[in-house]
N, CA and C atoms of all chains as a GROMACS GRO file, in nm:
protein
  510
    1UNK      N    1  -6.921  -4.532  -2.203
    1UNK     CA    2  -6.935  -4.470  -2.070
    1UNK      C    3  -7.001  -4.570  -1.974
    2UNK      N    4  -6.935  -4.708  -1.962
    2UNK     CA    5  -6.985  -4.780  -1.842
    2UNK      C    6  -6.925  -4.788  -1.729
    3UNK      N    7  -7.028  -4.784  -1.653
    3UNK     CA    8  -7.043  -4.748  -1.495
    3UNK      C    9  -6.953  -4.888  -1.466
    4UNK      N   10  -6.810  -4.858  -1.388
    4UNK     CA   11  -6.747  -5.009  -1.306
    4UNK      C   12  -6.712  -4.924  -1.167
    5UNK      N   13  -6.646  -5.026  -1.102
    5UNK     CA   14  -6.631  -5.058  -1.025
    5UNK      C   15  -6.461  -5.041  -0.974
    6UNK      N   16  -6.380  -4.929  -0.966
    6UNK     CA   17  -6.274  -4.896  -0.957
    6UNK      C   18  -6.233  -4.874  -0.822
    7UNK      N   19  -6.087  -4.985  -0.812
    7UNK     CA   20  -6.003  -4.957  -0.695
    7UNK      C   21  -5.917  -4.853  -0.649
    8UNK      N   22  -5.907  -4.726  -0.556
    8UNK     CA   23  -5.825  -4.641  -0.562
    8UNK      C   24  -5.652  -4.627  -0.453
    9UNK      N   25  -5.619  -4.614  -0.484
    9UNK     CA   26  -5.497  -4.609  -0.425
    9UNK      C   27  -5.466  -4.464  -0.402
   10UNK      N   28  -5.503  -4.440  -0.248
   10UNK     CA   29  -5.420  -4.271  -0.226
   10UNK      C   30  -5.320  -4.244  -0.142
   11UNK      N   31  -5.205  -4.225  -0.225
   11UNK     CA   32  -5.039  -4.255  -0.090
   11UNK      C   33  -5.036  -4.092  -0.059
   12UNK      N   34  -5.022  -4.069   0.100
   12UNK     CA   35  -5.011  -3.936   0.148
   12UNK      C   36  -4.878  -3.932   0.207
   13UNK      N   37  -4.763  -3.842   0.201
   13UNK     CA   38  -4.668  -3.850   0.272
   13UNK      C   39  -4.609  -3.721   0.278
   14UNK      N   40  -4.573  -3.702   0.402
   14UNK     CA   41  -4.479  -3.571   0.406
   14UNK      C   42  -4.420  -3.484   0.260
   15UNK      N   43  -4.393  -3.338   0.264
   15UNK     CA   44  -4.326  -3.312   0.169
   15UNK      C   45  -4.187  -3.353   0.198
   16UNK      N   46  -4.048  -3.364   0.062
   16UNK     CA   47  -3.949  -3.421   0.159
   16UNK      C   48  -3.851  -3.299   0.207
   17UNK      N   49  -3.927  -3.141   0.191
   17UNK     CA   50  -3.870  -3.040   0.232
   17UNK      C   51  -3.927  -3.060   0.411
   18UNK      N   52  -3.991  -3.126   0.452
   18UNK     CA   53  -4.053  -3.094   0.598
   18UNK      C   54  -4.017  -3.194   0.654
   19UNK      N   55  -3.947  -3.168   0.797
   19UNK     CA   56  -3.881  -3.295   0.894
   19UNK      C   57  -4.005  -3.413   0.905
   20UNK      N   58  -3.981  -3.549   0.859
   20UNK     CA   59  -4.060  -3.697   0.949
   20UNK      C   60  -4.030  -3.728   1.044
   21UNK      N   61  -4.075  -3.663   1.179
   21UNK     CA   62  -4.077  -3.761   1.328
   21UNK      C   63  -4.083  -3.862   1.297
   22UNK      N   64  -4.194  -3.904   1.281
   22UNK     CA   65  -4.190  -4.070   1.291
   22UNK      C   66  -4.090  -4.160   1.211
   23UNK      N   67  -4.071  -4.077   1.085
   23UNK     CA   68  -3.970  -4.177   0.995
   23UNK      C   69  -3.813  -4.126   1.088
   24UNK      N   70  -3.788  -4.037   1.119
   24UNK     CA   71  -3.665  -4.083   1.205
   24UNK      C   72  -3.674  -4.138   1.325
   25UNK      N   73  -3.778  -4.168   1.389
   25UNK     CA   74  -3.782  -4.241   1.536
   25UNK      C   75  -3.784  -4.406   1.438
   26UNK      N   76  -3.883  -4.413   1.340
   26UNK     CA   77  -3.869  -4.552   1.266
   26UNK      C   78  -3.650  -4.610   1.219
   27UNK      N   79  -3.616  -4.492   1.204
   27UNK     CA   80  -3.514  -4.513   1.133
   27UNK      C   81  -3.383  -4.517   1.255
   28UNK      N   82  -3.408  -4.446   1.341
   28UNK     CA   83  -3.334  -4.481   1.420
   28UNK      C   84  -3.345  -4.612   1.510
   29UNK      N   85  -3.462  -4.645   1.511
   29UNK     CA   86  -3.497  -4.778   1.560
   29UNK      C   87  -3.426  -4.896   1.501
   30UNK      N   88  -3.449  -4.878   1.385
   30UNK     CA   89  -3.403  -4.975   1.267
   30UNK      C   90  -3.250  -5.018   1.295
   31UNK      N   91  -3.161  -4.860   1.273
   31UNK     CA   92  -3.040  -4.873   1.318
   31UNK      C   93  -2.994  -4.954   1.448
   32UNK      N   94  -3.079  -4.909   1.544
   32UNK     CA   95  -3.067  -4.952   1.673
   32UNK      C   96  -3.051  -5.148   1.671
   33UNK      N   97  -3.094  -5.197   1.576
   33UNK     CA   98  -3.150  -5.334   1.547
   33UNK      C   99  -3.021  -5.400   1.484
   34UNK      N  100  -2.960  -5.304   1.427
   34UNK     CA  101  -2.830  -5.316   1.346
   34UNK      C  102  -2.861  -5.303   1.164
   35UNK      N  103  -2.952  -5.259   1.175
   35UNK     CA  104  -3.035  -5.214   0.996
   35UNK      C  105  -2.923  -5.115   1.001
   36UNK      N  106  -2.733  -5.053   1.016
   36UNK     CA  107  -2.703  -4.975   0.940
   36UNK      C  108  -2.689  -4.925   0.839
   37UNK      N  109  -2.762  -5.043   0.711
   37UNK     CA  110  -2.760  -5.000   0.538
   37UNK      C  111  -2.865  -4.931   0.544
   38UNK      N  112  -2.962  -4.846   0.693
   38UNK     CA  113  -3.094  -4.782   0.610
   38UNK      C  114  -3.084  -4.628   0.664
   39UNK      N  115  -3.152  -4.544   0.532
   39UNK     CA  116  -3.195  -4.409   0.565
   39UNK      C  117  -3.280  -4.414   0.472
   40UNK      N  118  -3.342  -4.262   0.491
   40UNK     CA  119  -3.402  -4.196   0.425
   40UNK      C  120  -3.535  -4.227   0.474
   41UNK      N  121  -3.602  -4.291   0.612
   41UNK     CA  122  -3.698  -4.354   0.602
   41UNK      C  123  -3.851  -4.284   0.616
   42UNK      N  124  -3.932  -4.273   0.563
   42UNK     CA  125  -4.052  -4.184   0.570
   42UNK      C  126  -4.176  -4.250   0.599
   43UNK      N  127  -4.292  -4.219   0.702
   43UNK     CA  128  -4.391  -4.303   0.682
   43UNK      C  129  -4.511  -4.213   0.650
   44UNK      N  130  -4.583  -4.238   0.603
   44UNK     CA  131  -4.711  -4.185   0.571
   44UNK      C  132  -4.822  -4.220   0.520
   45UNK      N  133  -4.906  -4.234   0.488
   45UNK     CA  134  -5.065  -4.280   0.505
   45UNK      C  135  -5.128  -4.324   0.339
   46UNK      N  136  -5.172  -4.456   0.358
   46UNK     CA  137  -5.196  -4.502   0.258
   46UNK      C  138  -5.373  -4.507   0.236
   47UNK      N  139  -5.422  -4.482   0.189
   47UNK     CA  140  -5.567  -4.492   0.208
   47UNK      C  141  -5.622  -4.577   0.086
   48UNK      N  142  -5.661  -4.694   0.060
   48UNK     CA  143  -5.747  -4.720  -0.015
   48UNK      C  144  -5.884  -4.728  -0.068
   49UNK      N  145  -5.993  -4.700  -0.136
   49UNK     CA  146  -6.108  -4.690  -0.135
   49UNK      C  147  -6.170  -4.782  -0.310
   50UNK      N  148  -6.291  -4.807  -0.289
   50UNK     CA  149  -6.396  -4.845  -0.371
   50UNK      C  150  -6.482  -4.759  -0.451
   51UNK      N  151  -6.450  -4.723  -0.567
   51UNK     CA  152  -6.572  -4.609  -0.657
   51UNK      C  153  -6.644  -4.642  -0.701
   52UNK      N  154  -6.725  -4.648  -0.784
   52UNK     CA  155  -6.822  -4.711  -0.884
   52UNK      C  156  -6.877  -4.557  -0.967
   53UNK      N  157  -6.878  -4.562  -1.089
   53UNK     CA  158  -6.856  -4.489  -1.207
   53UNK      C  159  -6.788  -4.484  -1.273
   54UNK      N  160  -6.809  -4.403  -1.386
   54UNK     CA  161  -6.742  -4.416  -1.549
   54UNK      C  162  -6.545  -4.387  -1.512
   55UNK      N  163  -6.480  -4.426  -1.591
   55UNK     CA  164  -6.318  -4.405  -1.511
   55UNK      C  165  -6.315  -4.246  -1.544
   56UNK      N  166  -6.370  -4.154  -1.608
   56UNK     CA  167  -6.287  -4.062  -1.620
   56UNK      C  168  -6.354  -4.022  -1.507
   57UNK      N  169  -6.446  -3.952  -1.494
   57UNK     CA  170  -6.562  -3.882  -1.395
   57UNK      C  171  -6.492  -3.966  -1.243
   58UNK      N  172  -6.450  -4.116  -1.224
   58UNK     CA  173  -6.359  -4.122  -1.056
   58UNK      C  174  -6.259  -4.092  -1.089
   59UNK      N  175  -6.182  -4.073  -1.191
   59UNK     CA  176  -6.043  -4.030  -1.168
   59UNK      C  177  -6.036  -3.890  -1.117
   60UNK      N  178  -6.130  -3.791  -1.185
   60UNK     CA  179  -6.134  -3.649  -1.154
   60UNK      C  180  -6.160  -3.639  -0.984
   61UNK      N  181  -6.254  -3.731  -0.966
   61UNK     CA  182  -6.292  -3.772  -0.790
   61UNK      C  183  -6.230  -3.755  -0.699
   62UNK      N  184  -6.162  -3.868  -0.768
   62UNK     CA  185  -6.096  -3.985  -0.659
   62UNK      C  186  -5.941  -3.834  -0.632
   63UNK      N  187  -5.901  -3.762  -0.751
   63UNK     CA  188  -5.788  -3.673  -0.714
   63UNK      C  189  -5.848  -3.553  -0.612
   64UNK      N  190  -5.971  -3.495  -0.656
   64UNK     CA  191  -6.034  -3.405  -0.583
   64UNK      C  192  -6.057  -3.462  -0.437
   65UNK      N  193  -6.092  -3.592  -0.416
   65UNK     CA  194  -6.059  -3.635  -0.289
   65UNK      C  195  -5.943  -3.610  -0.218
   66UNK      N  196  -5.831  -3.691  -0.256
   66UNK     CA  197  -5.741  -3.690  -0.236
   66UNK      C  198  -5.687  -3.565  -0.212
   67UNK      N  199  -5.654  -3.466  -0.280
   67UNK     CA  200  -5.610  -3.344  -0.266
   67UNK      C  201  -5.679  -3.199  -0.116
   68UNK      N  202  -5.789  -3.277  -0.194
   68UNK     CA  203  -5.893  -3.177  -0.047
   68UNK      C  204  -5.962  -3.254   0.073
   69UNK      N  205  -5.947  -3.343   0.064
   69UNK     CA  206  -5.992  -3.466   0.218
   69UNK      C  207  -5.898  -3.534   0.242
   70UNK      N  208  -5.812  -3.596   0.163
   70UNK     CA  209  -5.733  -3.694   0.251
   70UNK      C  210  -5.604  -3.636   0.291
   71UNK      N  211  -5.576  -3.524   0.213
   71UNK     CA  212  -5.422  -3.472   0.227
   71UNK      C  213  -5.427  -3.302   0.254
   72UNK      N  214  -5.286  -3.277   0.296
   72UNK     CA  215  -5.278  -3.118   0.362
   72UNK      C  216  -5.178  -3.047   0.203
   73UNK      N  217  -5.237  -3.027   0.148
   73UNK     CA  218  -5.161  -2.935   0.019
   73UNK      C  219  -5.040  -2.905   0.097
   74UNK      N  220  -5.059  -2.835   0.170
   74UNK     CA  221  -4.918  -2.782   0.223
   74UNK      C  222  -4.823  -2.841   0.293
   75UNK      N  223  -4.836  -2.938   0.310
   75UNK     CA  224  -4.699  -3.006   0.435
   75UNK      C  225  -4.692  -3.143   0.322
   76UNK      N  226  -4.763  -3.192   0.256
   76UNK     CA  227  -4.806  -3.322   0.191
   76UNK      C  228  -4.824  -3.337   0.046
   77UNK      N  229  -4.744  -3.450   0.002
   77UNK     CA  230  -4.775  -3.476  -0.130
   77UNK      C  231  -4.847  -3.606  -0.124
   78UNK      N  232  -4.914  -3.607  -0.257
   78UNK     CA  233  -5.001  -3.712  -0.270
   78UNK      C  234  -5.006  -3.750  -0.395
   79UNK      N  235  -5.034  -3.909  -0.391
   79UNK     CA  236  -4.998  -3.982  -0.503
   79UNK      C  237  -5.154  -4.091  -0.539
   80UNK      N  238  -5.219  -4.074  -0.705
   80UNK     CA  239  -5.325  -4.157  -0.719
   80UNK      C  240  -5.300  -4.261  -0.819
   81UNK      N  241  -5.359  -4.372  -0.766
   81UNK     CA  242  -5.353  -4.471  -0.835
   81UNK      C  243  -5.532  -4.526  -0.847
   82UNK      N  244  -5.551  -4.599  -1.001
   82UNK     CA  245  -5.661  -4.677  -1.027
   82UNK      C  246  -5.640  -4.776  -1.081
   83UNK      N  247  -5.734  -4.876  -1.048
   83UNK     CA  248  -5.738  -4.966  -1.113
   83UNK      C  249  -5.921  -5.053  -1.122
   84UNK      N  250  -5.938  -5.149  -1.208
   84UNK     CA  251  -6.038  -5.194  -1.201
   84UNK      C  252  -6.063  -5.278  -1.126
   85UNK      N  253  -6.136  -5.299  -1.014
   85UNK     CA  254  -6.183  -5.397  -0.898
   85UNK      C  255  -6.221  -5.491  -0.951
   86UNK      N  256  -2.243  -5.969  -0.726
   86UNK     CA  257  -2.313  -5.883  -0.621
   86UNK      C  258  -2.254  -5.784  -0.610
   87UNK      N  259  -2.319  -5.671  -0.669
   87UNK     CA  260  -2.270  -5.540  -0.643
   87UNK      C  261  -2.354  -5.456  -0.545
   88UNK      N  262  -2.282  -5.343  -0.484
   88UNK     CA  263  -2.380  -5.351  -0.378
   88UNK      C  264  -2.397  -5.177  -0.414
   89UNK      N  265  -2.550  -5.181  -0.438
   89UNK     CA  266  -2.662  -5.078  -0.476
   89UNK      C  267  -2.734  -5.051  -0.366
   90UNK      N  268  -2.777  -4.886  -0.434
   90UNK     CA  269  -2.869  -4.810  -0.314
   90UNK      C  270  -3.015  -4.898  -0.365
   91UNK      N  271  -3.139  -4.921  -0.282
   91UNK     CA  272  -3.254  -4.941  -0.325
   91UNK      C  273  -3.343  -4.847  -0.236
   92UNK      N  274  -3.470  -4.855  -0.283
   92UNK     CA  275  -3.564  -4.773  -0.231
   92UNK      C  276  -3.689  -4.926  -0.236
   93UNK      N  277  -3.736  -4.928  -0.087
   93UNK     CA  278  -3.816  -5.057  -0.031
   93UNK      C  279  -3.958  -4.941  -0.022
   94UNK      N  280  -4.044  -4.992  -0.066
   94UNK     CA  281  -4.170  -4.939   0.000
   94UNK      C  282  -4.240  -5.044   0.083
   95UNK      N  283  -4.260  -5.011   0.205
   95UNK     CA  284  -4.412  -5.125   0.291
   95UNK      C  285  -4.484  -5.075   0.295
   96UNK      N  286  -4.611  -5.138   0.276
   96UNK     CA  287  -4.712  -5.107   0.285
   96UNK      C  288  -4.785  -5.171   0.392
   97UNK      N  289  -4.865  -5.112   0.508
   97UNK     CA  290  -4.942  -5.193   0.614
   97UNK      C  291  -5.083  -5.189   0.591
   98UNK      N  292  -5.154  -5.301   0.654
   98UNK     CA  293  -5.288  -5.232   0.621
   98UNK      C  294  -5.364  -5.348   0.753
   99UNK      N  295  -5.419  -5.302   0.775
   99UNK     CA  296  -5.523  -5.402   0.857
   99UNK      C  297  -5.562  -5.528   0.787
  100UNK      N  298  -5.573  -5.612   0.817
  100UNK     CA  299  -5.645  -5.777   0.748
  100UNK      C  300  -5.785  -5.714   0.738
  101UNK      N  301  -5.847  -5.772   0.626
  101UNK     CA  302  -5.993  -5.751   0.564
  101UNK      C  303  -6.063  -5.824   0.678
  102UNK      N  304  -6.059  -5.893   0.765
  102UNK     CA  305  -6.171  -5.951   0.863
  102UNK      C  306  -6.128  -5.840   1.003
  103UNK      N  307  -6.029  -5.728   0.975
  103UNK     CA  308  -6.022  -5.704   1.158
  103UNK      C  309  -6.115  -5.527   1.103
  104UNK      N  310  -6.220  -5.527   1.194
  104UNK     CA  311  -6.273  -5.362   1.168
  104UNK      C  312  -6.183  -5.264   1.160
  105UNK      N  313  -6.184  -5.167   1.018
  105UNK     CA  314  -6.097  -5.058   1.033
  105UNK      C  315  -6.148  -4.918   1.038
  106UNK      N  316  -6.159  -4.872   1.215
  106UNK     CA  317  -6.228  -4.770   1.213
  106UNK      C  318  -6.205  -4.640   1.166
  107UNK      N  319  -6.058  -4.617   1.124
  107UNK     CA  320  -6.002  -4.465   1.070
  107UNK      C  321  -6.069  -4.510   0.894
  108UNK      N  322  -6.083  -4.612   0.838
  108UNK     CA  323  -6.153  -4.612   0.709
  108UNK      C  324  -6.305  -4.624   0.723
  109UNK      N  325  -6.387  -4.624   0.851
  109UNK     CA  326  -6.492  -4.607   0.849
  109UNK      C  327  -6.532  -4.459   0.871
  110UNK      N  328  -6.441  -4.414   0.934
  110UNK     CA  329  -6.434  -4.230   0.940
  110UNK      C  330  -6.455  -4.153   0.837
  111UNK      N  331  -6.311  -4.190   0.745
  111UNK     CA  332  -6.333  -4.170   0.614
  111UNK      C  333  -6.480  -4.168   0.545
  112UNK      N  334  -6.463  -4.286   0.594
  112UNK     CA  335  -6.596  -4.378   0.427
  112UNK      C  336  -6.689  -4.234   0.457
  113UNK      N  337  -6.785  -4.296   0.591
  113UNK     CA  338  -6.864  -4.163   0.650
  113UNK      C  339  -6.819  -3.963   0.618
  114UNK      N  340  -6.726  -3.976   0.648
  114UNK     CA  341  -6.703  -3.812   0.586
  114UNK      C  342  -6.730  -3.802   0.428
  115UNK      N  343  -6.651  -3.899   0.370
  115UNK     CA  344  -6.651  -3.854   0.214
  115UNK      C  345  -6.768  -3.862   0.186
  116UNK      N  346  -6.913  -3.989   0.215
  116UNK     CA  347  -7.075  -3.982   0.183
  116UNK      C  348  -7.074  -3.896   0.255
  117UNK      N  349  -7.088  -3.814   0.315
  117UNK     CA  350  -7.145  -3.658   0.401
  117UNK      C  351  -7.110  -3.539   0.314
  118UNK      N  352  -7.014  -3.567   0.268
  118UNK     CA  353  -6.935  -3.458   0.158
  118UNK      C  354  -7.041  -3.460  -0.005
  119UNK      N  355  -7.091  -3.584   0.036
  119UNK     CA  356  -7.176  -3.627  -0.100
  119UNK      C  357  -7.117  -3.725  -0.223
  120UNK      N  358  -7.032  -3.826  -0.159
  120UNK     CA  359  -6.977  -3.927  -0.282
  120UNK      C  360  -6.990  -4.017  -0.210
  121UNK      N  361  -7.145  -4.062  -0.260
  121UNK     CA  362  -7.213  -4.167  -0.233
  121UNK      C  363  -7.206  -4.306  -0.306
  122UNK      N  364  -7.121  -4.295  -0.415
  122UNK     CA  365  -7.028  -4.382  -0.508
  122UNK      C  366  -6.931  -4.455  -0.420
  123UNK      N  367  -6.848  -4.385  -0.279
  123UNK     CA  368  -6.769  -4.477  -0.235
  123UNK      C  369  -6.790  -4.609  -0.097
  124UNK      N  370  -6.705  -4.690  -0.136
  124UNK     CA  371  -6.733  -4.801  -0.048
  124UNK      C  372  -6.615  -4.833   0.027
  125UNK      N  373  -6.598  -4.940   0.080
  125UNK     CA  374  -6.496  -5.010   0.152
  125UNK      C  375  -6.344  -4.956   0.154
  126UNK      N  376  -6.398  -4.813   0.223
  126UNK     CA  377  -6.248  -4.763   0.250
  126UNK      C  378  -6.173  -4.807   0.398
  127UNK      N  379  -6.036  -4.824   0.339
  127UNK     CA  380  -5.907  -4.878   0.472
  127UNK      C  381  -5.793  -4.773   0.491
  128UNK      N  382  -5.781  -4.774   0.574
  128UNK     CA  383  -5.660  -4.650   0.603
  128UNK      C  384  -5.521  -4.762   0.634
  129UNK      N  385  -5.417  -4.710   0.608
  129UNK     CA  386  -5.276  -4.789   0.658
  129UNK      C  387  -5.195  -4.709   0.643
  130UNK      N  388  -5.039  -4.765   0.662
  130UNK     CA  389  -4.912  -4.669   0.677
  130UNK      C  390  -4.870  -4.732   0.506
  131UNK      N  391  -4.795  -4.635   0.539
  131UNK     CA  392  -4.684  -4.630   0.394
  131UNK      C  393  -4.585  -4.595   0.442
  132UNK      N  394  -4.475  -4.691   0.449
  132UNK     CA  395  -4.310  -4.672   0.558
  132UNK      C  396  -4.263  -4.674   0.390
  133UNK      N  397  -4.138  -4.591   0.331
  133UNK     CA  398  -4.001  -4.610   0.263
  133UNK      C  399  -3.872  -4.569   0.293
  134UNK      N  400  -3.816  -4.639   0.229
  134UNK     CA  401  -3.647  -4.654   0.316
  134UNK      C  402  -3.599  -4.665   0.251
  135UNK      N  403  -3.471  -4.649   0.246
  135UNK     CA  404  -3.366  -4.674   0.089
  135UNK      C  405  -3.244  -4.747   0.198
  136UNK      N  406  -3.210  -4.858   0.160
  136UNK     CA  407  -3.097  -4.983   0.174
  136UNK      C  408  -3.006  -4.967   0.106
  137UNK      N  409  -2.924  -5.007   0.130
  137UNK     CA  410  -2.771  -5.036   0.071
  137UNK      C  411  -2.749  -5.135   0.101
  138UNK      N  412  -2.678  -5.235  -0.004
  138UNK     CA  413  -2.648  -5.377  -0.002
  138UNK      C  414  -2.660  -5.446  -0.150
  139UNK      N  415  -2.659  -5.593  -0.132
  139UNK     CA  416  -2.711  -5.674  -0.280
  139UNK      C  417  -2.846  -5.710  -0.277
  140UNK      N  418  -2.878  -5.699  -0.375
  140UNK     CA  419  -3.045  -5.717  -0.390
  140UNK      C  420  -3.103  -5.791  -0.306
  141UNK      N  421  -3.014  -5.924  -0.323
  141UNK     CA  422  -3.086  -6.114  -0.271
  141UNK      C  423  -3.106  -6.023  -0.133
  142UNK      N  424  -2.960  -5.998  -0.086
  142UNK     CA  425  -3.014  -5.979   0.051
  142UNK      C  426  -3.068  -5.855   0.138
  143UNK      N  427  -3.063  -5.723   0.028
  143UNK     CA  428  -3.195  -5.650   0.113
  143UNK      C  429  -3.338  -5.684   0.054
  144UNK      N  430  -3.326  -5.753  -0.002
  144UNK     CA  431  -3.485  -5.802  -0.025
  144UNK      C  432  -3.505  -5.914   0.130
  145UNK      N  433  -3.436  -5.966   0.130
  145UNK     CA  434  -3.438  -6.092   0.248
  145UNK      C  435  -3.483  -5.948   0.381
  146UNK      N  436  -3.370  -5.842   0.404
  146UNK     CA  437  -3.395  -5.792   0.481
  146UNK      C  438  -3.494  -5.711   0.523
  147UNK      N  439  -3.531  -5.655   0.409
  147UNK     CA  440  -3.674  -5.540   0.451
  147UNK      C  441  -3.786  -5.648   0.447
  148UNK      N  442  -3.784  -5.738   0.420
  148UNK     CA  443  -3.931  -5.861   0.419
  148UNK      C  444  -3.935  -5.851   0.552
  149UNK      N  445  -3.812  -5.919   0.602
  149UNK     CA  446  -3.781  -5.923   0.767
  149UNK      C  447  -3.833  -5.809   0.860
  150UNK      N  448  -3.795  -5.670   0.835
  150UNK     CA  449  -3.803  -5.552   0.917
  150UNK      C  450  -3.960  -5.502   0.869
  151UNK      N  451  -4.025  -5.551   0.745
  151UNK     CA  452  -4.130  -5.532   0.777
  151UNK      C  453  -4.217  -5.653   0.834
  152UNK      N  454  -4.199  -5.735   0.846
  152UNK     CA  455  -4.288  -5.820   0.944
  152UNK      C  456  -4.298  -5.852   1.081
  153UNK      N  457  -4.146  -5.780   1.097
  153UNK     CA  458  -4.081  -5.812   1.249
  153UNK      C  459  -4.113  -5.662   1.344
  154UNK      N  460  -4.110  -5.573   1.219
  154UNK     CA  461  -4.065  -5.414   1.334
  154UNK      C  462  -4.205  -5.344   1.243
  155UNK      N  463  -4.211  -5.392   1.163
  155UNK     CA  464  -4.318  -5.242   1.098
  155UNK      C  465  -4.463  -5.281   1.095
  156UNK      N  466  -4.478  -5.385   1.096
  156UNK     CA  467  -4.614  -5.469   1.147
  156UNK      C  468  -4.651  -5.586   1.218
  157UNK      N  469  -4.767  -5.571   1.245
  157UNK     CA  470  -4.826  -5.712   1.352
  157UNK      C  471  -4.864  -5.758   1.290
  158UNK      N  472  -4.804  -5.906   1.246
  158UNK     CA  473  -4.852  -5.936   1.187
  158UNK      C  474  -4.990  -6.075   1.283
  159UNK      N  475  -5.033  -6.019   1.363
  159UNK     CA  476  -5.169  -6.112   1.418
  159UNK      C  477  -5.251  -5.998   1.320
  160UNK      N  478  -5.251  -5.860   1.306
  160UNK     CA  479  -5.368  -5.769   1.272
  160UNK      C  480  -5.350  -5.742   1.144
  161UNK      N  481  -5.237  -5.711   1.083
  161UNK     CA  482  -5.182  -5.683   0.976
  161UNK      C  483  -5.131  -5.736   0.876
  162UNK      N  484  -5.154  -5.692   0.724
  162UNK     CA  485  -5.125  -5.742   0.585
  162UNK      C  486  -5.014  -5.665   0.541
  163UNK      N  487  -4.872  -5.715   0.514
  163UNK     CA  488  -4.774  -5.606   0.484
  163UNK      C  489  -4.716  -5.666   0.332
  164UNK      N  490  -4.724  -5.552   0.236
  164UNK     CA  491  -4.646  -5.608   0.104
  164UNK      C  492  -4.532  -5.474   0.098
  165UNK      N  493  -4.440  -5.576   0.034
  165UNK     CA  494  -4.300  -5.495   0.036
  165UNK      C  495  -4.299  -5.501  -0.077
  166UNK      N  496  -4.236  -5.337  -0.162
  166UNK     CA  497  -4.164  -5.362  -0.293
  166UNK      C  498  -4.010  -5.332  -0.308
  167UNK      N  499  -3.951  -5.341  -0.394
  167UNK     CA  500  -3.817  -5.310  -0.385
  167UNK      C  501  -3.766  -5.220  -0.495
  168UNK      N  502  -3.742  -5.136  -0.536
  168UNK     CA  503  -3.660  -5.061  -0.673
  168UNK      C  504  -3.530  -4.956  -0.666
  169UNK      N  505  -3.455  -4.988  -0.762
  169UNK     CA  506  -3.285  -4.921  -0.754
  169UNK      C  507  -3.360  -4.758  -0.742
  170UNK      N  508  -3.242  -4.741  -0.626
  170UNK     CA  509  -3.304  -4.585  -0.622
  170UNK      C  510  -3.200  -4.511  -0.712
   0.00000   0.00000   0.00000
């Protein structure tokens, strides 16, 4: 149970049942450029952060973060990643 | 060259020397919340897109559209990945 120093990775993005403004103003832009090989394009919010504690005790965290501060349960899925700093 | 759907993720983020005040927001809310464990949080976008084409060259291309259209790069750090969707 030693205390490190863990990198977190929290990807927030639309559900893909709910319209992306921005990823179709991004995507039509794109087109506009002559990018016609692209769709599907989505943008949404990447947040990274710094923990320090045992990995299981930030993993439980770092999701409870994620789920209830960084993201909207309901319009938003969210994705966690760790690693050691 | 066969020509496959892919799925590109970019990732943006501010350069580590330019202040990032939506991750100082953060940082501050989450210690107020009481996780006084976290440090050096950054906020950024997360753009994905799915291409059509040959690898060589939507890899050539989304490098391009993210350095050209999806970030500044005077302020910004952008890594692209690529995988068959």
């Amino acid at each position: 149970m030693s205390v490190m120093r863990y990198r977190a990775v929290v990807d927030v993005l639309l559900k893909r049942s709910i319209l992306d403004p921005q990823g179709r103003a991004v995507e039509a832009t794109l087109r506009r450029l002559g990018n016609d090989n692209v769709s599907d394009v989505r943008v949404g919010k990447r947040i990274e952060l710094v923990l320090e504690g045992e990995r299981a005790e930030v993993e439980r965290q770092v999701r409870e973060i994620a789920e209830k501060v960084l993201s909207n349960p309901v319009m938003e899925d969210v994705e966690v990643s760790l690693e050691e700093a």
